[in-house]
VOMAR-840897 format. One record per residue: z, x, y of N, C-alpha, C, O in turn. Coordinates in pm, whole numbers, plus 50000, padded with zeros to 5 digits. Last residue first. Layout:
BEGIN
ZXYZXYZXYZXY;...
! end
This chain:
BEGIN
232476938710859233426937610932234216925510945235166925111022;230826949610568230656940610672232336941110725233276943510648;230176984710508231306972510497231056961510614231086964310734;227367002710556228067001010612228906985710560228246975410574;224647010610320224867002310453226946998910472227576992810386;225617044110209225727030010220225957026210303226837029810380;226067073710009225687070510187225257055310086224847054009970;226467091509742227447092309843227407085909970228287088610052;224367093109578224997080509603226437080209702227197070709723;221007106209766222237100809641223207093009661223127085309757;218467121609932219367108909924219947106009767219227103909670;218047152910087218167144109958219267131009958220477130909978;216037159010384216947151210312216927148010136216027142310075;214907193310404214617180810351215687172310312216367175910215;214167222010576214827213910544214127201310477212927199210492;211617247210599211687236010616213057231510517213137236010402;212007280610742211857273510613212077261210634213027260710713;210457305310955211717291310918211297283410820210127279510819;210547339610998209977326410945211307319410930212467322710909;209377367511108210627359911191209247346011077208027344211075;208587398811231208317387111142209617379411141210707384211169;207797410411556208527408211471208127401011349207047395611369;204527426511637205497417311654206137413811537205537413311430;204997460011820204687450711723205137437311646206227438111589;205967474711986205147464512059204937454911915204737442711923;209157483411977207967488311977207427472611971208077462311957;212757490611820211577490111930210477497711922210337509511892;213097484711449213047493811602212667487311706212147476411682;213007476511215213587468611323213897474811447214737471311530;211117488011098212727490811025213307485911132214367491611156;208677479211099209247475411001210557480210943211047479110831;208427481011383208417465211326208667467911138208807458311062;207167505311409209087501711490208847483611413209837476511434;207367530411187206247515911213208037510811288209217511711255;205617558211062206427557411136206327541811197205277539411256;202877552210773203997564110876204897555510927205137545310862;201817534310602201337539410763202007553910827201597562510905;203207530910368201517531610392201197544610529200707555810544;205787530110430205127543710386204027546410338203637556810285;205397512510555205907517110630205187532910577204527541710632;204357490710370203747494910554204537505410570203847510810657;206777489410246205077498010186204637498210321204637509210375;208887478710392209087493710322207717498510284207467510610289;207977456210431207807461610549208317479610501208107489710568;207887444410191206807446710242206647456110343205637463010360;210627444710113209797452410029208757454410060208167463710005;211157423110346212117443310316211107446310241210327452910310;210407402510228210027408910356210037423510373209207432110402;211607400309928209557402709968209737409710108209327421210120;213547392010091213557406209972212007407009966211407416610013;213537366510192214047380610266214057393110201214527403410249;212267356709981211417352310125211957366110197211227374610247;214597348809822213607349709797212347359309925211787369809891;216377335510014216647347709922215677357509878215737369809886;215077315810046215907321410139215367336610153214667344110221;215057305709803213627307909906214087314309968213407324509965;217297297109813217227306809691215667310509747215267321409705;218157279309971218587290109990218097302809914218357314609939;216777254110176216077262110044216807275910037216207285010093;219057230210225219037240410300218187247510133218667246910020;219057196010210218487202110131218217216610237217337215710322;221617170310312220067182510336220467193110245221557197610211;222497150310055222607160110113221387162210224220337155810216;224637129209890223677124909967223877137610043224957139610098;226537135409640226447136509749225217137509773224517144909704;227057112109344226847122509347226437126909509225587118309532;230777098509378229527096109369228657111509386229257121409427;231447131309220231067112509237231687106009305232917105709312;229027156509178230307149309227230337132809222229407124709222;226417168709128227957165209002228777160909059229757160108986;225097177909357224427170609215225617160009095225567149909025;226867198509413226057180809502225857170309387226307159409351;226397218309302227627213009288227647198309329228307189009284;224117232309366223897227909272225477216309254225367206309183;223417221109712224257233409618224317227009514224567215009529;222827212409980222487209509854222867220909734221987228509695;223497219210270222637227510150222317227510028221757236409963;225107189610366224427197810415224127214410329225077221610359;225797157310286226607173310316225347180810390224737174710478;227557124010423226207132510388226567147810454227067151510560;228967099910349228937112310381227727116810341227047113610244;230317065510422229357075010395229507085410424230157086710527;233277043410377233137057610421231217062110365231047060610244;233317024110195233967022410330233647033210433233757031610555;231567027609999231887014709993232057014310126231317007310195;230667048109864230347048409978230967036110010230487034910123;234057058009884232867065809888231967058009841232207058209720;237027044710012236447040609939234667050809957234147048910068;240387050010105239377048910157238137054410038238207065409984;242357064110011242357049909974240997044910004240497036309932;243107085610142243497076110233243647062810122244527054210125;242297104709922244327102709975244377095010071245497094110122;240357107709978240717097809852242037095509896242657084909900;239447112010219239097101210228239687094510053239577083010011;239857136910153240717131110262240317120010236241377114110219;237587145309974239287144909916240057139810027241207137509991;235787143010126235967134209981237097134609962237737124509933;235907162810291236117152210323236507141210222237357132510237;235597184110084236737181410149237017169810257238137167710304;232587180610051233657177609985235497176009994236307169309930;231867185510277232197170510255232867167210151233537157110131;232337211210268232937206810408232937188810347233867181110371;230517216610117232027218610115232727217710208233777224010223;228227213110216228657205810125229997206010092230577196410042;228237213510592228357218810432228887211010350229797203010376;228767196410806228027209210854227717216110693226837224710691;228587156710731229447171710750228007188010744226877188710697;228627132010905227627141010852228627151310898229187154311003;230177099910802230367111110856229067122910806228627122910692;230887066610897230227076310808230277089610898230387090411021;232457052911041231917042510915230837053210833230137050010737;235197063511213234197061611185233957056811042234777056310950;237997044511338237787053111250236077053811207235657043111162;239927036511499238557032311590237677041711464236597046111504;242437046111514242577031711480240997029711484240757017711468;242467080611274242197072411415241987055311382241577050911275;242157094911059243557086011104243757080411198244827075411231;239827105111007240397093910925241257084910959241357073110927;239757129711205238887115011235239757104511112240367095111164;241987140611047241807140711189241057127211277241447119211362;240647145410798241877135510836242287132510944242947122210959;238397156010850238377144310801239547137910807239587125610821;239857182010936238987176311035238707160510981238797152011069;240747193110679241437189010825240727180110859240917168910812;238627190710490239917182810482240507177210586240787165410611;236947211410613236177197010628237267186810574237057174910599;238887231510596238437229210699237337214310726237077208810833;238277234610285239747226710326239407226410505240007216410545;236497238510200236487227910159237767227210293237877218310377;234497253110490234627254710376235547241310354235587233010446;233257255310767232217255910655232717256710516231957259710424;235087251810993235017263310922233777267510796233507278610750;234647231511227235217237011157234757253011099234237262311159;234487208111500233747221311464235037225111358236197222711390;233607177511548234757182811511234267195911462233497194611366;233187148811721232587157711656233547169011626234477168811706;234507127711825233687121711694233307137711614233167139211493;235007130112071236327131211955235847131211839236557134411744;232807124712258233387135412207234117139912088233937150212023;231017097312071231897098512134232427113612088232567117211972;227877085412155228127099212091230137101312116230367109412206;226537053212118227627060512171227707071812112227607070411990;222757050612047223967051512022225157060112072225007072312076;219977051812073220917040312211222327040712142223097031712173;218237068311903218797052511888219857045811942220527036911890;218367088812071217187081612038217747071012016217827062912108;221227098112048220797095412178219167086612138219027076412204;221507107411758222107095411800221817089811942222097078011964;219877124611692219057110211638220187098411742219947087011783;220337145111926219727137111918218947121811862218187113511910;223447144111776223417138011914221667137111941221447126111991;222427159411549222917145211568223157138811651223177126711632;221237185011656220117172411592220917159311578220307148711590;223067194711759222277193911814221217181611769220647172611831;224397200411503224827188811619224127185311655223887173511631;222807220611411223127204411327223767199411421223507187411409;223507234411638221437235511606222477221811532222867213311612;225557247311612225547240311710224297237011720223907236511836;225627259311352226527247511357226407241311505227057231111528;223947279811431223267271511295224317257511293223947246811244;225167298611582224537287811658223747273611537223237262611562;228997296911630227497301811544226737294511568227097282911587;231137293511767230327305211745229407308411711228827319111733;232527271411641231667266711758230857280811798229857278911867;232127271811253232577276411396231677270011513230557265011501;230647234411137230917250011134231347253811282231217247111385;231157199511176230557210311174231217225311117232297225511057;231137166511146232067178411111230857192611109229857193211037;230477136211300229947150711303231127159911276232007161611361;230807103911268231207114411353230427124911287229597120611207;229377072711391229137083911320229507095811389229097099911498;229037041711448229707049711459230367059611340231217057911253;226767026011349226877031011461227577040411466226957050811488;224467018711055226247026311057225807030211229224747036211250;222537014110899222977003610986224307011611025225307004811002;220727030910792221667023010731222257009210796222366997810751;219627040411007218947036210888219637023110857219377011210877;222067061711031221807051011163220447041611086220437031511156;221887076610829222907067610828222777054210939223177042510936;219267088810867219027085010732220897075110821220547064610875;219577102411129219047091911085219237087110997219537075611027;221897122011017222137115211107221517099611117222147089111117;219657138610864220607133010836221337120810879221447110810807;218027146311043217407140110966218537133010888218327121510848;218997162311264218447146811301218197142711188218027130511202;220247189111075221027176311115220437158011227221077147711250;218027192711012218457190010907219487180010986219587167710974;216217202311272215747188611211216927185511105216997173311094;218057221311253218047211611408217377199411331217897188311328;217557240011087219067234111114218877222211249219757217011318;215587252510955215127243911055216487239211037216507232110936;216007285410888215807276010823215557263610968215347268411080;215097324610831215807306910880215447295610821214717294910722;214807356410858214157343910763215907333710777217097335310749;213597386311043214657375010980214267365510900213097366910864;213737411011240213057408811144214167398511056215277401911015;214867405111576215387418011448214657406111320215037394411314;213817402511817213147413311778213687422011607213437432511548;215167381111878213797378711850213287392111759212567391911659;218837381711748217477388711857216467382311794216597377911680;219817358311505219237366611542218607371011674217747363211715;222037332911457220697333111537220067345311576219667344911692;223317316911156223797327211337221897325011426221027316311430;223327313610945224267311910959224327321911145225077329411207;220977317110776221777301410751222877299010839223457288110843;219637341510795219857334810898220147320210865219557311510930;219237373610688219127363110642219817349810737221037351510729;217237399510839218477391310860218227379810748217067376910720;216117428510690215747411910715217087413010714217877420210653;215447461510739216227454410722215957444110794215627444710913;214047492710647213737483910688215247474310641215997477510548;214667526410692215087519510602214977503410648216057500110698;213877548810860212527546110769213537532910681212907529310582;215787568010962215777570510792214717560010725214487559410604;216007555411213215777566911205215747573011048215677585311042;216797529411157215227532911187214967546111152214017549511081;219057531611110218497529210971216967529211016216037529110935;220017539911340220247546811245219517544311114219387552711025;219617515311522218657529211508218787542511431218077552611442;220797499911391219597495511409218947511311379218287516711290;223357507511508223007506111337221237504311324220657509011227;222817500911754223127518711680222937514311517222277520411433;222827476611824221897482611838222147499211751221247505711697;223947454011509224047458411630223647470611689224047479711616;222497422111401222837437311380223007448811510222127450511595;224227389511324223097399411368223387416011356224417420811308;224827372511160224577367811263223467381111300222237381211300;224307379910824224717381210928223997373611025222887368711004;223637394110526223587376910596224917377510677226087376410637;220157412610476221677412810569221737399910568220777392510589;218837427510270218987420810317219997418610378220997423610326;217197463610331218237461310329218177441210368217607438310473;215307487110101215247474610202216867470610183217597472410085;215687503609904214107507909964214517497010093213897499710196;218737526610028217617515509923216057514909990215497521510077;220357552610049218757551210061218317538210037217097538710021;222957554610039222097551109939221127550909941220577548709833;223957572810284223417577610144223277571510052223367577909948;223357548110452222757566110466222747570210348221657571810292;225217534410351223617531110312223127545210355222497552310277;227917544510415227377541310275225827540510276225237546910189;227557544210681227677552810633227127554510505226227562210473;227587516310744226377523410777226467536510670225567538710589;230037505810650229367502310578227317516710629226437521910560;232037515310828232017527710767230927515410600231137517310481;232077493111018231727508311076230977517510925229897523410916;231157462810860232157475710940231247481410959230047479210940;228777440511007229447447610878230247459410960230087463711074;228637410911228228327424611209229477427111065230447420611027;230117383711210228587388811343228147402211288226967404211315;231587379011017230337367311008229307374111140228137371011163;232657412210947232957394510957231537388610957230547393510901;232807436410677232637432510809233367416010783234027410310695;231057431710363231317443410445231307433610583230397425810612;229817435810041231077425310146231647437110202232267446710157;226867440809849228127448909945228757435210013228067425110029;225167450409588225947437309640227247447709760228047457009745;222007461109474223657465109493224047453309625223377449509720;219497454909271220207447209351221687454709380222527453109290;216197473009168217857471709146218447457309263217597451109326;212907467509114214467472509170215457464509077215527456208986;210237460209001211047468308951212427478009045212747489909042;209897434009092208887446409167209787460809129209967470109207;210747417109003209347413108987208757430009045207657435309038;213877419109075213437425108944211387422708914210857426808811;213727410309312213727426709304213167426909170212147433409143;213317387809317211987393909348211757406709351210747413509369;215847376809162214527379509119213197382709172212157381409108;217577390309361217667395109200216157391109158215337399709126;217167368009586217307380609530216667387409492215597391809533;218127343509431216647342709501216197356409540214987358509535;220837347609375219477346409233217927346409319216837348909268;222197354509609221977364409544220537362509415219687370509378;221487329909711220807337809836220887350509676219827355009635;223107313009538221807308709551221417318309593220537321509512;225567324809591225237321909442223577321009472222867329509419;226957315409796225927329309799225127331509676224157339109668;227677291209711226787290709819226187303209789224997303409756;229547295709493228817286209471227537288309581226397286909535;231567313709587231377317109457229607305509433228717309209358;230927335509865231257321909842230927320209701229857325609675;231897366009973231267356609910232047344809883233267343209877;231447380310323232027370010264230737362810130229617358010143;229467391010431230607395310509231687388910414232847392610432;226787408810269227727395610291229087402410396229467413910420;223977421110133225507426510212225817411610256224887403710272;221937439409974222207423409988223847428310049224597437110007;219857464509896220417462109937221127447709965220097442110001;217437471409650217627466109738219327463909778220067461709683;216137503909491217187493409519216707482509619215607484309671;215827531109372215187520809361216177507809331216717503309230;216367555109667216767548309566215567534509530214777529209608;213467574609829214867565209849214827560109703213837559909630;211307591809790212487595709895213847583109902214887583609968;209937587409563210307599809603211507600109705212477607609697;209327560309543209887566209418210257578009490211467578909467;207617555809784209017549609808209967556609704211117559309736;206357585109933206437577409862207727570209814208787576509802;206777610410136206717597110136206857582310072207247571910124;207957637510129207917626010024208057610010062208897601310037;208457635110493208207643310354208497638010232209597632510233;207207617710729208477621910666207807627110520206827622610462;204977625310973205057619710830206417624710792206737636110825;204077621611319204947627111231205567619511076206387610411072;202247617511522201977615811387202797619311266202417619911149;203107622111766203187626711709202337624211552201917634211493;204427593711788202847599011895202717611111811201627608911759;206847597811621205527586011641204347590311693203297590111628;208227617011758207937623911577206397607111595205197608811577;208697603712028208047617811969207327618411839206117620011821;210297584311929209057583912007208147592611969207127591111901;212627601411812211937590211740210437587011824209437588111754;213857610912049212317620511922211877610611819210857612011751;214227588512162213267601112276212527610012140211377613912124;216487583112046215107574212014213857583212128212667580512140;218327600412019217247596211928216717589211898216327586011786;218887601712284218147616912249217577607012109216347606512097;220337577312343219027577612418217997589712359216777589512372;222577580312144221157568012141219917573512214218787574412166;223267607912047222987601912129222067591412106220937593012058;224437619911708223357625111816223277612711887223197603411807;226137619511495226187624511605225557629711698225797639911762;224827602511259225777595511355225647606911475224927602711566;221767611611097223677617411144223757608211259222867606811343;218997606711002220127589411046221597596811061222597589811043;217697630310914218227625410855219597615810863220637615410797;216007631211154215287629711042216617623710951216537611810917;218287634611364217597625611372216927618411263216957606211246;219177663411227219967649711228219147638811215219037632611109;216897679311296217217673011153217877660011161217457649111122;216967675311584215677671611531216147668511383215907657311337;218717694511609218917679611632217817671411563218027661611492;218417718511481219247708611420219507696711459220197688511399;216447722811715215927720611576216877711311509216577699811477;217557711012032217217721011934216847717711800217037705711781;215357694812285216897694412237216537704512106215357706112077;213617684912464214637694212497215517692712440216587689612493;211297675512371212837669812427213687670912425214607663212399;209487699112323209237685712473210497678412461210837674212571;210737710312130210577720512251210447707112398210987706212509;210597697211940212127697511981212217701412140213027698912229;208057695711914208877682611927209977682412000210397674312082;207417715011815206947710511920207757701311986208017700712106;209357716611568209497729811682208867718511838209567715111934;207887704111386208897699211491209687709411556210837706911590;205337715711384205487702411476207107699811520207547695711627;205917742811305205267742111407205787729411435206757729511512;206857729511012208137733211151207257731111261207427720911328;204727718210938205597709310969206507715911034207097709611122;203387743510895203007732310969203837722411025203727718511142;204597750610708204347757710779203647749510952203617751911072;204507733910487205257738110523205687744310660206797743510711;201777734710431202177723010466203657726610516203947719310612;201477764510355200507761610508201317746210517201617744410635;202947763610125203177768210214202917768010390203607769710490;200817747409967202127741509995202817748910108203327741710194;
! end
């Protein structure tokens, strides 16, 4: 034990000696301190790599908590509902924990969320964020702590390890299913104009609507918020026009549900006068009435899909050593990055269109 000991300064003596910086930096580095330079720690991050440099108790039981990580910027009592049970149960298949953090806005978690995970160690971190920003990156590289984006809701770097969904077919598929129907004029309630998962479902409705020789009129489309009372506004907005559309594809189910409720305080009739179709199918779809004609977003796969990833790219990691693809570093190896297929569900919220 001593000669292993003994060994391991030699190396990072070596280490310190080619980049020019002193021993206690070299700890920091080992142990993710905020106060060492991007450029100095990724110069011994390189290093401790070519190097062959093994972190000490490798094993996942030895050096980090038995956890997973799940961070939100925001819970939703009904939507995150799905991403947390898809979760929970691949941690509990591989004997973790689940700790729940709300941290930050919809692009990044605070400042003083990094901090916290330094000293929790988990074995994997899921994130549902737009994205992660480069120092956090290399702080949780530098501690070996892998982290999946969960992506319903932004568009990740290529290079930061993620799991999506097909938002471009969900909203052509929708769209169609009403132009089907016989309905021309179809507006579009979406999410922020910020995020690209609400400009991917446009994207797909101006294409079913450009395929089938139909008017896209600007006014028709309406970026919101993704929740009930932002798909309220915006439905009363289009509702109260003399030229009023004959169906609407909203960006969330709670976005149509709040259309539902504008469209009751008009008088205006589900599907009789008005079609809607939501978008993630949330167990709540199922129970409304009429019951809502959705896409089908697989959130609990989601969920699912991003906690296997973390847990995989944590055993590579402390299979192999030092791996820039599995704590989202730089390096040649290529990202994992999957999209999950959408699917229309048809119910009773969508109808051929009121003869005129």
């Amino acid at each position: 034990m001593e000669t292993d000991v003994a060994e391991e300064r030699v190396t990072l003596a070596s280490v310190a000696e080619e980049a020019g910086v002193s021993l206690s930096t070299i700890s920091k580095v080992l142990n993710g301190r905020a106060d060492v330079s991007p450029p100095t720690r990724a110069r011994v991050e390189q290093l401790l790599a070519e190097r062959g440099y093994r972190r000490r108790g490798g094993g996942r039981s030895e050096s980090r908590a038995e956890l997973i990580e799940l961070v939100f910027h925001e819970l939703d009592p009904i939507w995150s509902m799905e991403l947390i049970g898809g979760v929970e149960q691949v941690a509990k298949e591989h004997g973790l924990s689940v700790v729940l953090t709300v941290s930050g806005s919809r692009h990044a978690p605070d400042p003083d969320w990094i901090e916290g995970v330094m000293r929790r160690r988990p074995v994997g971190i899921v994130l549902v964020f737009s994205e992660l920003a480069p120092e956090y990156r290399e702080r949780l590289h530098s501690r070996a702590i892998p982290f999946v984006i969960v992506d319903p809701a932004g568009d990740p770097s290529p290079d930061a390890p993620s799991v999506g969904s097909a938002n471009w077919s969900g909203g052509l598929a929708a769209t169609r299913h009403l132009i089907e129907l016989g309905h021309t004029r179809i507006a579009a309630i979406t999410g922020p104009e910020d995020m690209m998962c609400s400009l991917a479902r446009v994207d797909g409705y101006r294409s079913a609507m450009n395929s089938a020789g139909l008017a896209i009129h600007p006014d028709w489309i309406r970026f919101g918020d993704f929740h009930v009372s932002g798909g309220r506004e915006r439905a009363r907005e289009l509702l109260g026009r003399p030229d009023r559309p004959t169906a609407i594809f909203a960006g969330s189910d709670m976005q149509a549900l709040g259309v539902m409720e504008a469209a009751r305080e008009r008088g205006i009739r589900v599907p009789e006068e008005l079609s809607i179709v939501g978008y993630d199918d949330i167990p709540l779809a199922r129970w409304l009435t009429p019951r809502l004609t959705t896409v089908h977003q697989p959130l609990r796969r989601m969920g699912e899909e991003a906690a296997r990833l973390a847990i995989r790219l944590a055993d590579e990691h402390d299979g192999h050593g030092v791996s820039d693809a599995a704590s989202g570093g730089p390096g040649s190896a290529p990202t994992p990055r999957m999209d999950l297929a959408t699917s229309l569900v048809v119910r009773e919220s969508t109808a051929p269109p009121a003869a005129s």
